[in-house]
C-alpha positions in Angstrom: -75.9 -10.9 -9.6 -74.7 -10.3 -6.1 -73.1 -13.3 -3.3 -71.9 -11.1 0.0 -69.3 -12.8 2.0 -67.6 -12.4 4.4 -67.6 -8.8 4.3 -66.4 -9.2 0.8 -68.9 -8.5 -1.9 -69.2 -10.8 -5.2 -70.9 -9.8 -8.5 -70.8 -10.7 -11.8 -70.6 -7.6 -14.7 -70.7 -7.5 -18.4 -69.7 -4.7 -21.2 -72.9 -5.2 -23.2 -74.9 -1.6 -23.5 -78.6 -0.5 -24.2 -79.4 -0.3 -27.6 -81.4 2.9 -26.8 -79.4 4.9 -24.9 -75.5 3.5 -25.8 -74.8 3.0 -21.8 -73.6 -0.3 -20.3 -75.9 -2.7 -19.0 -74.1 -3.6 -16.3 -75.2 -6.0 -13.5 -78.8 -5.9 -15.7 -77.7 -8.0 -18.7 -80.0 -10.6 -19.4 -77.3 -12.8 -20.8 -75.3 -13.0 -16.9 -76.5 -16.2 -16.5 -74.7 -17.7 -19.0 -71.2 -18.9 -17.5 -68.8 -17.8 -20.5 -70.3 -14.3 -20.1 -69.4 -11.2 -18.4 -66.6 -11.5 -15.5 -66.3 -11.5 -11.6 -65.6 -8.3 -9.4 -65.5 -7.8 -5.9 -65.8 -5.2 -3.8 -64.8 -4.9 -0.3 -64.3 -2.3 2.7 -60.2 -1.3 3.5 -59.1 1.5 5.7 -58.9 4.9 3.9 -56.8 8.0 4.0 -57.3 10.0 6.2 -58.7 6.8 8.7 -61.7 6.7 7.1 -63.2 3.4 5.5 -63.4 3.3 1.8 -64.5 1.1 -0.6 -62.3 -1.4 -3.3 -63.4 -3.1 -6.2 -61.4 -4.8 -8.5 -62.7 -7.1 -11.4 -61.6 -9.2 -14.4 -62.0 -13.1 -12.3 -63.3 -15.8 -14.2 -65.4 -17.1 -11.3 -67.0 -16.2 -8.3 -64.5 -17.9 -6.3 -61.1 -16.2 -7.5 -62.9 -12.9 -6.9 -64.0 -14.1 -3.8 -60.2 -15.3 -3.1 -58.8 -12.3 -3.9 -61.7 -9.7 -2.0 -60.4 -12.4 1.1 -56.2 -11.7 0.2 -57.2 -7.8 0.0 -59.1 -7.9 3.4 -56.0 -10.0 5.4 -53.4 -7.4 3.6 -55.6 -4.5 5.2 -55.9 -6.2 8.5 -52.1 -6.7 8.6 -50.8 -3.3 6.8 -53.9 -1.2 5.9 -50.6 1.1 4.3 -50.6 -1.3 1.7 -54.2 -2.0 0.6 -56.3 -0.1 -1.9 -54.4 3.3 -2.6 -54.9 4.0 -6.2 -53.1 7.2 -7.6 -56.7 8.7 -8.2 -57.5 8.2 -4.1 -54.5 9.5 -3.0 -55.3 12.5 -4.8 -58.3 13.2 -4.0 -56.8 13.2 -0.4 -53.7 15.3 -0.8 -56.3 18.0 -2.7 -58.0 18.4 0.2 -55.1 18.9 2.6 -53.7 21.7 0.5 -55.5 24.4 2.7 -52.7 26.7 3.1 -52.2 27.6 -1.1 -53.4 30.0 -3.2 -57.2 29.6 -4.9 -55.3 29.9 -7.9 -52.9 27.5 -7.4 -54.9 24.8 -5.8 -57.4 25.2 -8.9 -54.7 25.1 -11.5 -53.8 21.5 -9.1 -57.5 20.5 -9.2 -57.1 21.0 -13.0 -54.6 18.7 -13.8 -55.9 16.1 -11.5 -59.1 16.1 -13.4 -58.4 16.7 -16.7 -55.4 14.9 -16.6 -53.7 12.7 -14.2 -57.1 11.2 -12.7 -58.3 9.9 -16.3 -54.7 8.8 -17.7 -53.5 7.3 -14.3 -55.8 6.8 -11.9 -57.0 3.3 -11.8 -53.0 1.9 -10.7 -52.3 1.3 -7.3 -50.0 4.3 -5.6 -47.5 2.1 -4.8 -47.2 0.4 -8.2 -46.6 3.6 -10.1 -43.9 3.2 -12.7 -42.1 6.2 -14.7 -42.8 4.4 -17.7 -46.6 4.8 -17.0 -46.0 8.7 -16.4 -44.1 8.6 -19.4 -47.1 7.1 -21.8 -49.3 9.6 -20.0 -47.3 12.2 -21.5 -46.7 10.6 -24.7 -50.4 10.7 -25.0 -50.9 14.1 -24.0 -48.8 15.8 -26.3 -50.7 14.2 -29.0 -53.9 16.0 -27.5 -55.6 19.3 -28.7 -57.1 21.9 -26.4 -59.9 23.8 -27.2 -58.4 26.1 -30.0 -57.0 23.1 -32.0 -53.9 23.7 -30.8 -51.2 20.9 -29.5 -50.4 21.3 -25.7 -48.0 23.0 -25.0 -44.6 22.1 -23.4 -45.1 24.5 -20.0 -48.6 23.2 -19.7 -46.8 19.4 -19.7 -44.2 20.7 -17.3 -46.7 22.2 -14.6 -48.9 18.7 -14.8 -45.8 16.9 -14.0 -44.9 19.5 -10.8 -48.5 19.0 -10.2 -47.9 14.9 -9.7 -44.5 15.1 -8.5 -45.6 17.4 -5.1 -48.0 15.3 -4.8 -46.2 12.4 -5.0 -43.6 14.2 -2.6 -46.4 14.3 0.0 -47.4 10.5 -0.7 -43.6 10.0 0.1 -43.7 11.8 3.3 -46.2 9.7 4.8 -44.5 6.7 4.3 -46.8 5.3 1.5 -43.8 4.9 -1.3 -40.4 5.2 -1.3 -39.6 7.0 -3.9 -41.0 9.4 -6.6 -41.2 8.1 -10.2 -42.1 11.4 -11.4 -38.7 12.5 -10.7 -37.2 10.8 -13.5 -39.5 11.7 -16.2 -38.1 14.1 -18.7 -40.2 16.5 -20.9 -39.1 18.7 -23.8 -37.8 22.2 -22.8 -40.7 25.0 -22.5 -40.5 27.2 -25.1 -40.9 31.3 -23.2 -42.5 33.6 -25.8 -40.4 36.3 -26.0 -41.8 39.9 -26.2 -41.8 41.6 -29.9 -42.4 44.8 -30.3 -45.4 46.7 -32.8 -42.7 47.6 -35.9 -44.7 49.3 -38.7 -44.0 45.8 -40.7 -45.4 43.7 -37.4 -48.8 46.3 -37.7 -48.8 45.8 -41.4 -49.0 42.4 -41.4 -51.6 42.4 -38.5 -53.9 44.5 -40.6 -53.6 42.8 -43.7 -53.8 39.1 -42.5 -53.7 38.9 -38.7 -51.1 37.8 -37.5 -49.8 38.8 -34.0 -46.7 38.2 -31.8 -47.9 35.3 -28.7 -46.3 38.5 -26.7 -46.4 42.1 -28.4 -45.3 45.2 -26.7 -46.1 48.9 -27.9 -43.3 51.3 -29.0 -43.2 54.3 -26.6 -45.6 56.4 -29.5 -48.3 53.7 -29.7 -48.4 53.9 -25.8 -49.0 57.5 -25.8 -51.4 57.2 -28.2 -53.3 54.6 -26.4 -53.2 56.8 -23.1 -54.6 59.8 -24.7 -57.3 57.8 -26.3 -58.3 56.1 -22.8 -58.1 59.4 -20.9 -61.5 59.2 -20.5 -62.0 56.3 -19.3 -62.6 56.2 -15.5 -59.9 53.8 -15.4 -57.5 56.0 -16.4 -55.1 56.4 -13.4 -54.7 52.5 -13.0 -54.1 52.0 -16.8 -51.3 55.0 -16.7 -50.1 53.4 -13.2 -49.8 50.1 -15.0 -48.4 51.0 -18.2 -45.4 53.3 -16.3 -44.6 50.9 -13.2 -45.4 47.3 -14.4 -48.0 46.5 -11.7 -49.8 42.7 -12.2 -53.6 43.4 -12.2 -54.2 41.8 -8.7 -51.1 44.3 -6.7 -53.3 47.2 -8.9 -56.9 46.0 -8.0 -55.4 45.7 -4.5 -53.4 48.9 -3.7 -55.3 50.8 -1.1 -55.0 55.0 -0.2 -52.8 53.9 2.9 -50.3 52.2 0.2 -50.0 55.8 -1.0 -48.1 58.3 -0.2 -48.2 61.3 -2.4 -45.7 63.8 -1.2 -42.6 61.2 -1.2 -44.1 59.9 -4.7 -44.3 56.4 -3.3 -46.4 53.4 -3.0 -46.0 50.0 -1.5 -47.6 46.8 -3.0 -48.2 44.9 0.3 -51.4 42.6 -1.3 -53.3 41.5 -4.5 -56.8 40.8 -5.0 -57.3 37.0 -6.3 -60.9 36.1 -7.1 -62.4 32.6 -5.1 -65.1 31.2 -4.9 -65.8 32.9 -1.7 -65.1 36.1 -3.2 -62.6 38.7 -3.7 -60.0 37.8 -1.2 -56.6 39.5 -0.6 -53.3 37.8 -0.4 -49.8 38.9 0.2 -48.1 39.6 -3.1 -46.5 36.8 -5.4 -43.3 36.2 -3.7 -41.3 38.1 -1.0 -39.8 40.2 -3.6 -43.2 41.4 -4.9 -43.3 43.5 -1.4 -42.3 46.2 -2.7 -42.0 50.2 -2.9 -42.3 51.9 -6.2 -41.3 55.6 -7.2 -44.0 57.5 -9.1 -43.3 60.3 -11.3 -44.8 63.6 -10.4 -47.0 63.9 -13.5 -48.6 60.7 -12.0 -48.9 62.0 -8.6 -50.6 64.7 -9.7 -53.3 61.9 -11.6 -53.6 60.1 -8.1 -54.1 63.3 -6.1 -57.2 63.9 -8.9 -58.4 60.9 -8.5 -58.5 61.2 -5.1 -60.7 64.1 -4.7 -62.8 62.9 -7.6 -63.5 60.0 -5.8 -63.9 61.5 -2.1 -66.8 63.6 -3.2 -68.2 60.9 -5.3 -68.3 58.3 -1.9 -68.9 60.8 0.8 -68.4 60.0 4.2 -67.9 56.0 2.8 -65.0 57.1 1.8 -61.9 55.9 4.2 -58.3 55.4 3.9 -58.1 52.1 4.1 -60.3 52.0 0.7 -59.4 50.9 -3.2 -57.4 53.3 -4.9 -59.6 51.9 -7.9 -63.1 51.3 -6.6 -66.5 50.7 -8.5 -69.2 53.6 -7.4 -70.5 51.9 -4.5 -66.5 52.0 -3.2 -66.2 48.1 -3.4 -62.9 46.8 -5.2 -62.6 46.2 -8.8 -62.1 42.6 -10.0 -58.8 41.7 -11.7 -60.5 39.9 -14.5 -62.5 42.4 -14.7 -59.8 44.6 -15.8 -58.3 42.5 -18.5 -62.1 42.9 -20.6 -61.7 46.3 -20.2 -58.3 46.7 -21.1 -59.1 44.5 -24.0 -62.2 46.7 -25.2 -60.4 50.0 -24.9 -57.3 48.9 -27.2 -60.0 46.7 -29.9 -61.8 50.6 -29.8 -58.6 52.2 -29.8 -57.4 50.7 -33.4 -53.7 50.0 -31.8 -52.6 46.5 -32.8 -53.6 44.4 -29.7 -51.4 43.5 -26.3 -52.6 41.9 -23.6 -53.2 43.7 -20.2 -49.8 41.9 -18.9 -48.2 43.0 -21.7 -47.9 46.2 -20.1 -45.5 45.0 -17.8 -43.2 43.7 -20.6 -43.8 47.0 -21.9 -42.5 48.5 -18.7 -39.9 46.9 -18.6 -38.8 47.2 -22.2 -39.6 51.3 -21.9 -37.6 51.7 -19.0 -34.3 49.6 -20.7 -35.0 52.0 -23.3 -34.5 55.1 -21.3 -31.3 54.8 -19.8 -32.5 52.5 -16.2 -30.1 50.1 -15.0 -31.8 45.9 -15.6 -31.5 45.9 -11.2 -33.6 48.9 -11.4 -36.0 47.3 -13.3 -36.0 44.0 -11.2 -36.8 45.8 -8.5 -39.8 47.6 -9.7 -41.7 44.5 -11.5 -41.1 42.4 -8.1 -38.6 39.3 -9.7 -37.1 37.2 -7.4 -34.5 37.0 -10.1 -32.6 39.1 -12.5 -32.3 36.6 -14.9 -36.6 36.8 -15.4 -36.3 40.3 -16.2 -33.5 40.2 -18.8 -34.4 36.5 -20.8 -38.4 37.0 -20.7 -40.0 40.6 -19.7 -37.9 43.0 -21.8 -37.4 43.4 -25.7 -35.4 46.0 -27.3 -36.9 48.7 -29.0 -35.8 49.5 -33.1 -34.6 53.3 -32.1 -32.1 51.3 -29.2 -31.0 49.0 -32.0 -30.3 51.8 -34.7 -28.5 53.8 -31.6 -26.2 50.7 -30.8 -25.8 50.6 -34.7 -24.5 54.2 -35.0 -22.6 54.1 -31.8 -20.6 50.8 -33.2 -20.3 52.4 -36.4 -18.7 55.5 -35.0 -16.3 53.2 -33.3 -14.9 51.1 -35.9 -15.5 53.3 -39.1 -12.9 56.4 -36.8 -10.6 54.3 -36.8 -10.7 53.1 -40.1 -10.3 56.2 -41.6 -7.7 56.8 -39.4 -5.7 53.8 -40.6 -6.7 55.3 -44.3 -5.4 58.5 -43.5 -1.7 57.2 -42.1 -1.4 54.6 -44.7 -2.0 57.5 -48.0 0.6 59.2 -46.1 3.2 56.5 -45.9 2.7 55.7 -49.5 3.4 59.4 -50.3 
């Protein structure tokens, strides 16, 4: 049941559904006729983002006229200020998703994300410039209520990066003059939790084997990592698993390092890119952050792994192979994929019988390892890539037991000197 006017649609709607199929009837109930059922919507044109026309529709009138009134009100506000007509939360954005050209395919997807899963279904349907904090907070109080698809509850840094997600794009809605201020702003959250890195103690393995359970982050002890290297030595991965587990790479700078990163006889290399997988592909992107750019030292037993691989594979390509190839290519010289790693990884150490890390867990491993040996924390900054020190010391480095029992010993020697050196002076006075 339709009346245009005016440029202003008028139809009448019900929530009444098909007893066969369970979806709503819609404009097609039988039972519209009747005056006390069903309600008015209209549904007019207004000027989109972007200067394109879009349609409104809005509902919930209790006649044809008041919807009609109010489709005529919406139409004069567009005419006047078309600013201020028609820009639900789930419009705008649609819009600012589209402009975001210049991120990262894995940042604009983890964006698209939380618009669709999220902030589209919870807050949509209100008008941008009616937003309230206390609707952002319900959205939230909602959420942390919800499961994801292991059962579990949400968690906090999952909440956190929805609510950057809405608050940039609020900042942009800002910027072109559409509200005045951001209501995300003042929402507050529960502090993320970081898992911090444990390490494989013979208790920790023991209680994996018998029921389990496993540390959220788990690094190896320097023994389990040897043992895990000389069990995937012949793997044709090899180089890039020992490059990994010595220098901390992330499995995009690894997938990405090419034979001109290299340079053998100064023991260097130079993470200038990663490999991030689209839609359109394997594409390469300048590293993380600025301090990602980096050069790394290699130790000589690795050099002489690289310089293997090498000629292993310049006979295996040919003349296909060229120096501005992988370091780590498939057989027909093409890059290997960075998820593609993390299932092999994950293979080798399920084959391997070593309790289980993650391929990124290498790089807490690193980190921890080189703590272990004597490198000073800036050192160790500087090879992962951190922008700060503060990331490497609170989240990508545990201690290992043998440091702990050498602080032990070392304090021990300290304090117990001397207290036999005040034993020995006081049995002398009393003589």
């Amino acid at each position: 049941m339709r009346r245009h006017q005016d440029r202003c649609v008028v139809y009448k709607r019900c929530g009444c559904a098909d007893a066969a199929t369970g979806k709503q009837l819609g404009g097609r109930c039988l039972r519209l006729t009747e005056d006390s059922h069903g309600s008015w919507y209209f549904a007019v044109q207004v000027s989109g983002l972007g200067g394109r026309r879009e349609r409104l529709r809005r509902g919930g009138f209790a006649s044809a006229e008041q919807a009609h009134q109010a489709g005529r009100t919406v139409i004069e506000a567009d005419q006047n200020d078309p600013s201020a007509v028609g820009y639900t939360l789930a419009r705008w954005l649609r819009h600012w998703l589209e402009m975001q050209h210049q991120l990262r395919p894995s940042t604009r997807k983890s964006y698209a994300d939380h618009v669709r899963l999220y902030l589209t279904p919870c807050l949509g349907r209100i008008q941008l410039a009616e937003l309230a904090s206390r609707d952002i907070t319900r959205m939230f109080a909602a959420l942390a209520g919800h499961r994801n698809r292991y059962g579990e509850p949400i968690a906090s840094s999952t909440l956190h990066r929805i609510r950057a997600t809405l608050r940039a794009a609020l900042n942009a809605a800002i910027r072109e003059g559409l509200i005045g201020s951001n209501p995300a702003r003042t929402v507050r959250l529960p502090a993320p939790r970081h898992p911090y890195p444990e390490v494989w103690t013979d208790r920790r393995v023991t209680a994996w084997r018998r029921g389990g359970e496993r540390p959220a982050v788990a690094v190896w002890t320097a023994e389990q990592l040897a043992q895990f290297l000389t069990f995937a030595r012949g793997d044709p991965l090899y180089p890039l698993w020992q490059l990994i587990a010595l220098r901390g790479l992330r499995r995009g700078e690894a997938a990405g390092l090419r034979w001109v990163d290299l340079d053998l006889d100064r023991r260097e290399l130079t993470v200038s890119r990663q490999l991030v997988h689209t839609d359109a592909g394997l594409i390469a992107f300048l590293p993380k952050t600025a301090a990602s750019r980096r050069i790394i030292a290699l130790d000589p037993e690795t050099v002489r792994l690289l310089r293997r691989h090498e000629q292993a594979q310049r006979q295996l390509l040919g003349d296909a192979w060229n120096e501005s190839g992988p370091i780590f290519a498939r057989t027909d010289g093409s890059p290997t994929r960075p998820d593609y790693l993390t299932v092999r990884f994950r293979k080798l150490v399920q084959a391997s019988n070593l309790p289980p890390i993650r391929l990124h867990d290498l790089r807490h491993g690193t980190a921890t390892l080189a703590l272990a040996s004597g490198s000073d924390l800036r050192v160790v900054q500087g090879t992962l890539g951190h922008r700060s020190i503060v990331v490497t010391s609170d989240i990508y480095t545990s201690v290992l037991p043998e440091v702990y029992h050498q602080s032990a010993q070392a304090i021990a020697r300290l304090v117990l000197a001397r207290a036999r050196k005040t034993a020995r002076k006081a049995r002398k006075m009393a003589a």
